[in-house]
Steps between C-alpha positions, in 0.01 A plus 500: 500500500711756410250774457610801662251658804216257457321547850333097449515312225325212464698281370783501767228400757404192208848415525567492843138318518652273274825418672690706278784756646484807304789719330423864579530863488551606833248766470206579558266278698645144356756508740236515806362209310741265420727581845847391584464165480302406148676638284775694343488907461699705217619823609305764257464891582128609657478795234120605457573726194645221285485110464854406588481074506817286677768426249527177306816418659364539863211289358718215317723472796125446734399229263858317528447474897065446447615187296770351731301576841138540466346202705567699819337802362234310328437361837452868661323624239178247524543560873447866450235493292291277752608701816435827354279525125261195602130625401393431792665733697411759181116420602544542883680807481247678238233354732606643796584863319159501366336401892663761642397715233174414520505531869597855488204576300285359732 
């Protein structure tokens, strides 16, 4: 995912949902989503003016070590997506927002 300043894309949470460690740009909100652990960041300016994306070399030299030593990352990224992006917790969370809200209304 090496879109720069995506706040959530979608299809990191399918990968992690899917076991898969993601590649990154460490910007934006994917690095919230993917964490320490799942993954592998690429260093890439936070410029809001202008797209500025990793370079291929920083991304290359990611896929080298995702190829040789993903199982332990592959590992923490299903984890992840259970602990934190299950739809349950989505539901409960809107559910109780909207109670409250509805509450204060009363």
């Amino acid at each position: 995912m090496t879109k720069p300043n995506d706040p959530c894309p979608n299809t990191v949470l399918e990968a992690l949902a899917c076991g898969l460690p993601v590649i990154y740009s460490a910007t934006g909100g994917v690095p919230e989503l993917v964490g320490d652990e799942a993954g592998w960041p690429l260093d890439c300016e936070e410029n809001f003016d202008t797209m500025v994306w990793p370079e291929v070399s920083d991304l290359t030299a990611a896929m080298r070590v995702a190829a040789q030593s993903w199982e332990v990352q592959a590992h923490a990224a299903r984890k992840r997506a259970v602990e934190r992006y299950d739809l349950t917790l989505w539901i409960d969370r809107h559910r109780t927002v909207f109670t409250q809200l509805l509450e204060q209304r009363a």
